[in-house]
Each structure stands twice: as C-alpha cells, then as structure tokens.
C-alpha positions in Angstrom: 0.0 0.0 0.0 1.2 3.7 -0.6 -0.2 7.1 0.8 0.7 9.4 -1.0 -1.4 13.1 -0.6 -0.9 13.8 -4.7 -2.8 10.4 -5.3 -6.5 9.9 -4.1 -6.3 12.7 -1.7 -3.8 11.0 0.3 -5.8 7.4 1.1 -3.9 4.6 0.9 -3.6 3.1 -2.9 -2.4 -0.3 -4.3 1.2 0.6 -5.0 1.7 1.1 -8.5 -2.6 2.1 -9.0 -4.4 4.4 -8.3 -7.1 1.8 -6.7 -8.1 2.6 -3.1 -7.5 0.4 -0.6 -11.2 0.9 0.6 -12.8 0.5 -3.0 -10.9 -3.3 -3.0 -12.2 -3.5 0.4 -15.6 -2.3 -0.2 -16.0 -4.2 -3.3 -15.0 -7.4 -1.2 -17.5 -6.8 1.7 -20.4 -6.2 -1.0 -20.0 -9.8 -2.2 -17.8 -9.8 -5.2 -15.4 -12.6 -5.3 -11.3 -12.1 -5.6 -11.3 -12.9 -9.4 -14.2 -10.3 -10.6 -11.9 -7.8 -8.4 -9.6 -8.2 -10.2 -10.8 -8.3 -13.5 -12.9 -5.1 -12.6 -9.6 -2.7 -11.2 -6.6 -4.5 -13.2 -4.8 -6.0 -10.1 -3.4 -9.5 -9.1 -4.4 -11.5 -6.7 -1.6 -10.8 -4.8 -2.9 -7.2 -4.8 -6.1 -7.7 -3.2 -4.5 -10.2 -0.8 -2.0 -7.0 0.3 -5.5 -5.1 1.1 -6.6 -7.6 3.1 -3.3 -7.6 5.0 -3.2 -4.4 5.2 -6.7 -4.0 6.8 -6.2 -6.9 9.4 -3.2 -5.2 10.6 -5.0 -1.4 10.9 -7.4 -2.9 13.1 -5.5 -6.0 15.0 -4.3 -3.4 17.3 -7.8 -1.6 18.2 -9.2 -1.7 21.6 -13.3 -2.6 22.1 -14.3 -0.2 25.1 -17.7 -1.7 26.2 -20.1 1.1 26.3 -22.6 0.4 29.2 -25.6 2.7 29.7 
C-alpha cells in the first residue's frame, strides 16, 4: 500500500494504482469474489490479498471499550 497526498487525496492506494485500498475492500464486503476484483480494477491476486493484510493489521491493534448505559 502507498499514501501518498498527490494520489487519491492522500488514502492509501495499491502501490503502483491508483485503486483505493477501501474500493478493493468495499467491493470485497459487497459480495464480489477475488477474481471479478480483479478483472474489474486490473490487479493481481496478490494485490487484493495486500488489502486484506493491510486492513487486518490497521485494526489487529484496536481496543473494544464496552459502552454500558
């Protein structure tokens, strides 16, 4: 992944693309499957594996604070 602020307003990109991390993401969560991913943006596999990675290690170090009313 690459953040650059001159592409995509600074969110973080498939190096090499254009393609937002969050669009792969997104696109993922919304039921498309790894191949029509890639067919759709141009990427690898190996691509869309990266955002995955990518996202498991933003939120691997998040603490859950239980919110009791």
């Amino acid at each position: 992944m690459v953040v650059d602020p001159d592409i995509r307003h600074g969110k973080p990109v498939i190096k090499g693309t254009r393609v937002p991390v969050e669009l792969v993401l997104g696109s993922l969560a919304g039921g498309m499957d790894i191949e029509n991913v890639c067919e759709e943006y141009g990427l690898e596999r190996e691509d869309v594996h990266a955002v995955i990675d990518y996202a498991l290690r933003r939120i691997s170090g998040e603490e859950v604070t239980s919110l009791e009313a």
